[in-house]
N, CA, C and O atoms as a GROMACS GRO file, in nm:
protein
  388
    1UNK      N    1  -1.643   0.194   8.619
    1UNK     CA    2  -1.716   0.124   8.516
    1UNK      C    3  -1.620   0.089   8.402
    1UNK      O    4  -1.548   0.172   8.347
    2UNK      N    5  -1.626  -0.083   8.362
    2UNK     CA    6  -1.560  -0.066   8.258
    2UNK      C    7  -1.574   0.020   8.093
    2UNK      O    8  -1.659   0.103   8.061
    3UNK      N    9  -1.478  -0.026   8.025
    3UNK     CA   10  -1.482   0.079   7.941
    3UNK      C   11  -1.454  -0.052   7.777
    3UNK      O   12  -1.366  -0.137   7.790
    4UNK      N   13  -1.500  -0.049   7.704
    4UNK     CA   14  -1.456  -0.166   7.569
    4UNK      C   15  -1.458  -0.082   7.498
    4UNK      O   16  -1.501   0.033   7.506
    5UNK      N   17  -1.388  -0.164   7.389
    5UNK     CA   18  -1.380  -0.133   7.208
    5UNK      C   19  -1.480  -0.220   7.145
    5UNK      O   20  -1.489  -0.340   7.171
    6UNK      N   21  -1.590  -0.130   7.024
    6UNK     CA   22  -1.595  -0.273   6.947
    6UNK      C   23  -1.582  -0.232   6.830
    6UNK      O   24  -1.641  -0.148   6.763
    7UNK      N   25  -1.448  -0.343   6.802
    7UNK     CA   26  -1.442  -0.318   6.617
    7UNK      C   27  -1.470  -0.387   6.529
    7UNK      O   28  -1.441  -0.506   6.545
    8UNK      N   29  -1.541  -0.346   6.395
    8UNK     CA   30  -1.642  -0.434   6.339
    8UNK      C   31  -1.542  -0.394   6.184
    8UNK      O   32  -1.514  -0.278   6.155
    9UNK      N   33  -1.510  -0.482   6.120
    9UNK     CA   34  -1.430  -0.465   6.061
    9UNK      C   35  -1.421  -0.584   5.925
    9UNK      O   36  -1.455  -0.700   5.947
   10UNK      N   37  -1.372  -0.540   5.787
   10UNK     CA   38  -1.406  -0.640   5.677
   10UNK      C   39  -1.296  -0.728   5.682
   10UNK      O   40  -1.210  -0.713   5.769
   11UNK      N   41  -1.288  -0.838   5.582
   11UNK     CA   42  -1.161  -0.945   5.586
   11UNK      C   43  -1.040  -0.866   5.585
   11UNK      O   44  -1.030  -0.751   5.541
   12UNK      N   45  -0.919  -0.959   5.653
   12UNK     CA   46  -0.784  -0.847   5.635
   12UNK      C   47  -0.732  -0.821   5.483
   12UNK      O   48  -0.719  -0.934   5.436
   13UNK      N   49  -0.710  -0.765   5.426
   13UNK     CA   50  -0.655  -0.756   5.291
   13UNK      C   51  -0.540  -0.734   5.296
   13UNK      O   52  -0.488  -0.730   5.185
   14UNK      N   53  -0.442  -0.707   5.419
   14UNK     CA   54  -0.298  -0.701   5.385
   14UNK      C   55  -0.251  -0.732   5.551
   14UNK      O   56  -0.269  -0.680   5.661
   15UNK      N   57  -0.171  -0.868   5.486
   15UNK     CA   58  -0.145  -0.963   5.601
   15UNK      C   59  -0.034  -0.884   5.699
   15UNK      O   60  -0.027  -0.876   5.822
   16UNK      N   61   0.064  -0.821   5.573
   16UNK     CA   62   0.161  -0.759   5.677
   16UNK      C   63   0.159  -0.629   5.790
   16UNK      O   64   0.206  -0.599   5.900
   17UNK      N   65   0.062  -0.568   5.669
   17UNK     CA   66   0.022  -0.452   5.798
   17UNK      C   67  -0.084  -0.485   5.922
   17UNK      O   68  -0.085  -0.409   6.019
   18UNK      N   69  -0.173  -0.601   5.916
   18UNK     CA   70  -0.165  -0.702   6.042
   18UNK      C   71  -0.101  -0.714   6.106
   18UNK      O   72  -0.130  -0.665   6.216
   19UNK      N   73  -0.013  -0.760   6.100
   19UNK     CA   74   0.113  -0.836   6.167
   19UNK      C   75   0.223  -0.728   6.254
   19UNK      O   76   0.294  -0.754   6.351
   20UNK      N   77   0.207  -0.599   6.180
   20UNK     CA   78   0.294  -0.484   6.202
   20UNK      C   79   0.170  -0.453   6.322
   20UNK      O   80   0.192  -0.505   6.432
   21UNK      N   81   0.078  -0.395   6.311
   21UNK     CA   82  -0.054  -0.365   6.396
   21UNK      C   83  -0.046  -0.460   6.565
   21UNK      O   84  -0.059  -0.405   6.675
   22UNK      N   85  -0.024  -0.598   6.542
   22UNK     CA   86  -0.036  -0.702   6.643
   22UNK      C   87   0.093  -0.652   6.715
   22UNK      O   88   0.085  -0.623   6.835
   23UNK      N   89   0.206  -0.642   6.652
   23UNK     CA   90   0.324  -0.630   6.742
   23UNK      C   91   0.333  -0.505   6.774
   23UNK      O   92   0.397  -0.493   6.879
   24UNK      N   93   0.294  -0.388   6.724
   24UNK     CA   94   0.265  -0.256   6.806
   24UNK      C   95   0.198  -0.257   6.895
   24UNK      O   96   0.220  -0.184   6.992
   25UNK      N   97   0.032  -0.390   6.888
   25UNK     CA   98  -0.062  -0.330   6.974
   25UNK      C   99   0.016  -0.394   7.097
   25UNK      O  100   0.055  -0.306   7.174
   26UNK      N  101   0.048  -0.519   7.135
   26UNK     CA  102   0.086  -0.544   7.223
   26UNK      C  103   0.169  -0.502   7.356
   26UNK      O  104   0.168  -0.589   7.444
   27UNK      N  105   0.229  -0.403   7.381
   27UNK     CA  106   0.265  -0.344   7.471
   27UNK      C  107   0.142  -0.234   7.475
   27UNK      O  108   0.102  -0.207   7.588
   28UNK      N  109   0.102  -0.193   7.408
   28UNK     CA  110  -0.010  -0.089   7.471
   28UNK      C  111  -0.135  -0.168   7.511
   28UNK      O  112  -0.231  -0.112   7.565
   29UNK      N  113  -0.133  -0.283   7.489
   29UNK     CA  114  -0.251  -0.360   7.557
   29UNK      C  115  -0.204  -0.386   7.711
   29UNK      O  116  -0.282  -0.392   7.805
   30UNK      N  117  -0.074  -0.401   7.720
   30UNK     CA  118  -0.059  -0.427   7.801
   30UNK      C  119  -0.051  -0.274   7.930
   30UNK      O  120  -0.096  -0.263   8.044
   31UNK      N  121   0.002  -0.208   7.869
   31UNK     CA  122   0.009  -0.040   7.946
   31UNK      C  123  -0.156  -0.017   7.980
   31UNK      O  124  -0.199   0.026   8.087
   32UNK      N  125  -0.209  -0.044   7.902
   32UNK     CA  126  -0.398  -0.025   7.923
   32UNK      C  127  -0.420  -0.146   7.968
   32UNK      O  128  -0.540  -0.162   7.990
   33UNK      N  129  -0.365  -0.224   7.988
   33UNK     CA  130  -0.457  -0.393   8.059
   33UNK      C  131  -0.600  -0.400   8.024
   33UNK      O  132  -0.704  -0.420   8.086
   34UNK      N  133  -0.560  -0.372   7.870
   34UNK     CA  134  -0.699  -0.425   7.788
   34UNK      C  135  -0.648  -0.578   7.769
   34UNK      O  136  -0.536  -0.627   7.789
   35UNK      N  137  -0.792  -0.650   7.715
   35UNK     CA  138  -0.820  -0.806   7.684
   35UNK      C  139  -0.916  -0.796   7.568
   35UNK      O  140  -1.021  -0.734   7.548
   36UNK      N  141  -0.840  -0.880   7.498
   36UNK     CA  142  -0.915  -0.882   7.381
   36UNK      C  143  -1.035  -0.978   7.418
   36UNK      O  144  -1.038  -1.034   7.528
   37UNK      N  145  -1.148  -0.998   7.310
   37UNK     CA  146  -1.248  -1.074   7.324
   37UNK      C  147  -1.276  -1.158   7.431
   37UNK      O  148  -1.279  -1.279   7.414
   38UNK      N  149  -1.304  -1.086   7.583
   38UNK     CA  150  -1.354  -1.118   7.716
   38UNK      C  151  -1.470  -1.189   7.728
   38UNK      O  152  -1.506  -1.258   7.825
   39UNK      N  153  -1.523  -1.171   7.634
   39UNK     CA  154  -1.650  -1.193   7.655
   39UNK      C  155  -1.674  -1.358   7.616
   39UNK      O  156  -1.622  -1.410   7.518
   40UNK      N  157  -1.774  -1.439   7.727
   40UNK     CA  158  -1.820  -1.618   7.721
   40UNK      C  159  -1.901  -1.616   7.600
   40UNK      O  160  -1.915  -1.732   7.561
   41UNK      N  161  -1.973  -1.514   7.507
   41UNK     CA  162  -2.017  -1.609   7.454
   41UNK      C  163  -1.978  -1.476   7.313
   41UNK      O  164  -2.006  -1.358   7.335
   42UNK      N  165  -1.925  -1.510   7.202
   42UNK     CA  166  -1.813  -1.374   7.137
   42UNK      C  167  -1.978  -1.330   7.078
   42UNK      O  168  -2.075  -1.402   7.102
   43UNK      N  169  -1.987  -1.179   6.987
   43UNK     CA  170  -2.132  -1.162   6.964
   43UNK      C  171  -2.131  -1.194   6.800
   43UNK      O  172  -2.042  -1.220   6.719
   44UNK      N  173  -2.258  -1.181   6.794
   44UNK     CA  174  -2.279  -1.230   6.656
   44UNK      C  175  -2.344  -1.148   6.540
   44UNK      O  176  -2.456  -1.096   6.539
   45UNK      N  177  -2.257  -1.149   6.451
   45UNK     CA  178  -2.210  -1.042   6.318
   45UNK      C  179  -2.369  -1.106   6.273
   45UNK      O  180  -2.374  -1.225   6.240
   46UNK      N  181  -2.497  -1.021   6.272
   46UNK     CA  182  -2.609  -1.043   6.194
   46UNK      C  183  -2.629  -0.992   6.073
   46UNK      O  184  -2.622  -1.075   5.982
   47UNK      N  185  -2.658  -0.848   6.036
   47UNK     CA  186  -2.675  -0.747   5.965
   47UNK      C  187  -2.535  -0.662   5.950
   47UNK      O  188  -2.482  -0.576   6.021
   48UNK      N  189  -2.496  -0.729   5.815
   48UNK     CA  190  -2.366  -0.646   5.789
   48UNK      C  191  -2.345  -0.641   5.657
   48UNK      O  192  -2.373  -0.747   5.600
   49UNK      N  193  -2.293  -0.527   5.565
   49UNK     CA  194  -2.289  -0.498   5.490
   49UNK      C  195  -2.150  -0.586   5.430
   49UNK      O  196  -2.156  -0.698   5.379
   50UNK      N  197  -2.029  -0.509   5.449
   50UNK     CA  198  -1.889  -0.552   5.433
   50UNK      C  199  -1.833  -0.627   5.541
   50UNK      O  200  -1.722  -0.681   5.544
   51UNK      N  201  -1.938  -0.626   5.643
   51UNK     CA  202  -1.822  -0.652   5.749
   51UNK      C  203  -1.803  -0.812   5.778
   51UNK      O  204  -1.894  -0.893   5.759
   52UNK      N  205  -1.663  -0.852   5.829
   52UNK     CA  206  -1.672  -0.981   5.880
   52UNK      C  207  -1.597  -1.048   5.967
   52UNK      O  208  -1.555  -1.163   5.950
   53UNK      N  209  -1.573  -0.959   6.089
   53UNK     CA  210  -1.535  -0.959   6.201
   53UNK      C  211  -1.566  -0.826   6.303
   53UNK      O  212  -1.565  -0.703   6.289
   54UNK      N  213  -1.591  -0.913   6.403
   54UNK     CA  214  -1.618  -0.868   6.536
   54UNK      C  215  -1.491  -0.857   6.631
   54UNK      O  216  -1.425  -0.960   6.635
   55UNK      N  217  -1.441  -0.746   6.714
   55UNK     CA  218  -1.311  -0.745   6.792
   55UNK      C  219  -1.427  -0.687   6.909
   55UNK      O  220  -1.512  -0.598   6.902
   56UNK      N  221  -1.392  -0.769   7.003
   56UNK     CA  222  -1.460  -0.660   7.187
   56UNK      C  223  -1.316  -0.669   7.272
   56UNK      O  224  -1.282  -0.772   7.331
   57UNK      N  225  -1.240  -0.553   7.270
   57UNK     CA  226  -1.161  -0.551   7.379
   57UNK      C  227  -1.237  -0.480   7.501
   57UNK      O  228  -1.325  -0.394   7.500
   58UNK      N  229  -1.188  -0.530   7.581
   58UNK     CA  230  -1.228  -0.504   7.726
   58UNK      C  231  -1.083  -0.423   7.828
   58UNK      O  232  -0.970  -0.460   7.859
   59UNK      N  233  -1.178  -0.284   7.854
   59UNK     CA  234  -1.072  -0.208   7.978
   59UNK      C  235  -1.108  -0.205   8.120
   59UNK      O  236  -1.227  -0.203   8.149
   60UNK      N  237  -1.019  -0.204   8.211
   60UNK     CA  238  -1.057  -0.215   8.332
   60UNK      C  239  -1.192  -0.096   8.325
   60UNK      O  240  -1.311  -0.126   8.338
   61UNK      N  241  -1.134   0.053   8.300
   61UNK     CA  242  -1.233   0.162   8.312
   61UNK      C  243  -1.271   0.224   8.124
   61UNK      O  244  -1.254   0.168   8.016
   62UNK      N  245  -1.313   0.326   8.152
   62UNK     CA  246  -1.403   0.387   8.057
   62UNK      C  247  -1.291   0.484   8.025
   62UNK      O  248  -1.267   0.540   7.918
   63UNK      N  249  -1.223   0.492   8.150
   63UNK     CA  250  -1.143   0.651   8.167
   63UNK      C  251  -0.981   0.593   8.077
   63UNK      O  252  -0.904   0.677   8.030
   64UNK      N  253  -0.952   0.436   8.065
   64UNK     CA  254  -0.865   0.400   7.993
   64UNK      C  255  -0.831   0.380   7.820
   64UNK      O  256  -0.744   0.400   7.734
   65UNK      N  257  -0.956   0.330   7.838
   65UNK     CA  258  -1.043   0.272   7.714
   65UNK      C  259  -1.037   0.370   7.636
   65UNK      O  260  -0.991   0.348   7.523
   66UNK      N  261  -1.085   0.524   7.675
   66UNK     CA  262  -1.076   0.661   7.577
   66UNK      C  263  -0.901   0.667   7.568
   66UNK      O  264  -0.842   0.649   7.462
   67UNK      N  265  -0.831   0.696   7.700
   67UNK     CA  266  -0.689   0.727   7.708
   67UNK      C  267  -0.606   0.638   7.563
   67UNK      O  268  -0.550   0.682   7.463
   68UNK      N  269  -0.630   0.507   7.609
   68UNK     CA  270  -0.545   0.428   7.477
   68UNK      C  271  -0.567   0.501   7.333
   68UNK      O  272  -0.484   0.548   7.255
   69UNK      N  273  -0.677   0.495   7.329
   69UNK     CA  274  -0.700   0.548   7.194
   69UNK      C  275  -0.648   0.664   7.152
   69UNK      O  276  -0.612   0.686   7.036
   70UNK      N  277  -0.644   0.733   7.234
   70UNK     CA  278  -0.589   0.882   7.246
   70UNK      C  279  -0.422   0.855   7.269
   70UNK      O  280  -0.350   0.950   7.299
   71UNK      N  281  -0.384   0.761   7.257
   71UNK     CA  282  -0.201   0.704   7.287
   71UNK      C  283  -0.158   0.799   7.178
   71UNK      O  284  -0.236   0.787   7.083
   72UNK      N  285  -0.061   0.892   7.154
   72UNK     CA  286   0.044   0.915   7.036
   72UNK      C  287   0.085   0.730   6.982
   72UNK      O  288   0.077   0.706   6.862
   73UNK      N  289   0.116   0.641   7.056
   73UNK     CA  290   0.133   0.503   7.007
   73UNK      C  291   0.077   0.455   6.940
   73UNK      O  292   0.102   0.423   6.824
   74UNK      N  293  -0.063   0.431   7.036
   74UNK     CA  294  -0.191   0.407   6.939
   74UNK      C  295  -0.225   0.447   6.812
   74UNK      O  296  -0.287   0.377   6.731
   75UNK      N  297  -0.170   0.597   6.786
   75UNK     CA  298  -0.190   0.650   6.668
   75UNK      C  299  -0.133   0.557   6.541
   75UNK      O  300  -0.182   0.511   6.437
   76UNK      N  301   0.002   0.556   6.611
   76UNK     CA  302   0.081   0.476   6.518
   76UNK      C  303   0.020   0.378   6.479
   76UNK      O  304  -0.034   0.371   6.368
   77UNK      N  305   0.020   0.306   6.548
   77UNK     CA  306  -0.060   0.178   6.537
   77UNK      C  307  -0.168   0.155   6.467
   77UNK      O  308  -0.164   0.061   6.387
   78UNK      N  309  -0.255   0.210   6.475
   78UNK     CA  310  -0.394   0.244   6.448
   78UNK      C  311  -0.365   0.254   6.264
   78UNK      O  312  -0.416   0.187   6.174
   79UNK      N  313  -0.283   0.342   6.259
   79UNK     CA  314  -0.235   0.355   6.107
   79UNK      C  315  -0.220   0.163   6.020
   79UNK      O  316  -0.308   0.110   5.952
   80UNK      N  317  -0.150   0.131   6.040
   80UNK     CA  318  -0.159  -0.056   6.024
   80UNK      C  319  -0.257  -0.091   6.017
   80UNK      O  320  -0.290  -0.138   5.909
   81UNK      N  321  -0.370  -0.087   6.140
   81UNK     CA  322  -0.498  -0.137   6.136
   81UNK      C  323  -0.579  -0.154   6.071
   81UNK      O  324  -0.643  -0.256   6.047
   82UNK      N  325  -0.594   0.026   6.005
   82UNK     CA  326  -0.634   0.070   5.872
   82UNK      C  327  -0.610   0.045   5.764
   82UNK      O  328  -0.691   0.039   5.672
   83UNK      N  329  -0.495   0.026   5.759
   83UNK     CA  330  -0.395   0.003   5.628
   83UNK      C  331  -0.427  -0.164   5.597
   83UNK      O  332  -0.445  -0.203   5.482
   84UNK      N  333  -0.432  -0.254   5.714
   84UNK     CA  334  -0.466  -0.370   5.721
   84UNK      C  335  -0.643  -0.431   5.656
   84UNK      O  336  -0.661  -0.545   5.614
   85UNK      N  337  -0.742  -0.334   5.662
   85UNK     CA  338  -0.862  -0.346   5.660
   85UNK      C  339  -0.976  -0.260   5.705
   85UNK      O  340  -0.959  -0.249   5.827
   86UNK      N  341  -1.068  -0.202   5.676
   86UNK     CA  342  -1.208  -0.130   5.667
   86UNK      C  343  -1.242  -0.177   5.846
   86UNK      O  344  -1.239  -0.284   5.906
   87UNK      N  345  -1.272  -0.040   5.885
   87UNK     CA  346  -1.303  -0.091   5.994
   87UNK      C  347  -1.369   0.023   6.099
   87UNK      O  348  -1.327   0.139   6.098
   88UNK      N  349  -1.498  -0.030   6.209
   88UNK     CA  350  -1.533   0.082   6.244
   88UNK      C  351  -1.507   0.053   6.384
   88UNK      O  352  -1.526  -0.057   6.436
   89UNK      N  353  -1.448   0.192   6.464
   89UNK     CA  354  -1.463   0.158   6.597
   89UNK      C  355  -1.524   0.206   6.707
   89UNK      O  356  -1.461   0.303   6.748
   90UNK      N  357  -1.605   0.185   6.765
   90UNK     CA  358  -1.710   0.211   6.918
   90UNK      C  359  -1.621   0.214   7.056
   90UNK      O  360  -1.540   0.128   7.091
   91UNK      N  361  -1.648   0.312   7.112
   91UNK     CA  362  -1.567   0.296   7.253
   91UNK      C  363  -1.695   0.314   7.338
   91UNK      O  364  -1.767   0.414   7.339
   92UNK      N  365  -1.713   0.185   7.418
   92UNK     CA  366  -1.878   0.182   7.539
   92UNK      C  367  -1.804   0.215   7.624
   92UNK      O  368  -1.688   0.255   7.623
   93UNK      N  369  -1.909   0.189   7.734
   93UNK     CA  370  -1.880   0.226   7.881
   93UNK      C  371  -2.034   0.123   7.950
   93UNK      O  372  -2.155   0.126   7.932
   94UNK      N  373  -1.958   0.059   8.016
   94UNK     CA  374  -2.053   0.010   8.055
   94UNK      C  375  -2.011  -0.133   8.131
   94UNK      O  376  -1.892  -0.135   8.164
   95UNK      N  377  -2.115  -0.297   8.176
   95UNK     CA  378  -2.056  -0.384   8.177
   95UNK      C  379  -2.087  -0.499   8.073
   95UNK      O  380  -2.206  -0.526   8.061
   96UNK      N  381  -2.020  -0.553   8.016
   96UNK     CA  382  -2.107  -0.675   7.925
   96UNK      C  383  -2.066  -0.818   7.958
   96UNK      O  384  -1.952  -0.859   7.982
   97UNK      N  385  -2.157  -0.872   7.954
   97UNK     CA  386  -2.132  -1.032   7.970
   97UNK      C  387  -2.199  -1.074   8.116
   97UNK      O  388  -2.195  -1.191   8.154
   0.00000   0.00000   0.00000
C-alpha cells in the first residue's frame, strides 16, 4: 500500500532556506522514489487558518514514506523546511486519486 506526505504549510518567508531544503531534498526523493504532487486533480486548501499551501508527496509504500522521514538526512533537511516556513506534516497510508 502506498504511503504519502501531506504538508500543509504557510507562505515561504525565507527564500534561501527553500532553496537549501530543495537541493537536500532531492537525492532523498530520489533514494525513496517519492513524487511530489501525483495527484490529477492537486486538493483544495478550504478551511485554513495560516496556511497556504498544500504539498502531497507520494511513496511507492507506507513502509518508505515513514523510513524517509526517519532519514538522519531528512533530519537535516527537514531543519530548512522549517526554517523556510510553518508547516504541518501527515504521513497516510493508503491510495489517493
Amino acid at each position: 500500500m502506498k504511503g504519502y506526505w501531506l504538508i500543509v504549510g504557510t507562505e515561504i518567508s525565507d527564500d534561501d532556506a527553500q532553496g537549501e531544503y530543495a537541493r537536500l531534498w532531492k537525492p532523498i526523493a530520489e533514494k525513496y522514489q517519492a513524487r511530489i504532487s501525483p495527484l490529477k486533480v492537486p486538493p483544495l486548501l478550504k478551511e485554513a487558518r495560516d496556511a497556504r499551501r498544500v504539498i502531497v508527496v507520494e511513496f511507492p509504500s507506507y513502509e518508505l514514506a515513514l523510513a524517509c522521514y526517519d532519514d538522519p538526512d531528512y533530519g537535516e533537511a527537514r531543519r530548512f523546511a522549517l526554517q523556510a516556513s510553518n508547516r504541518e506534516l501527515l504521513i497516510l497510508k493508503g491510495e489517493m486519486g
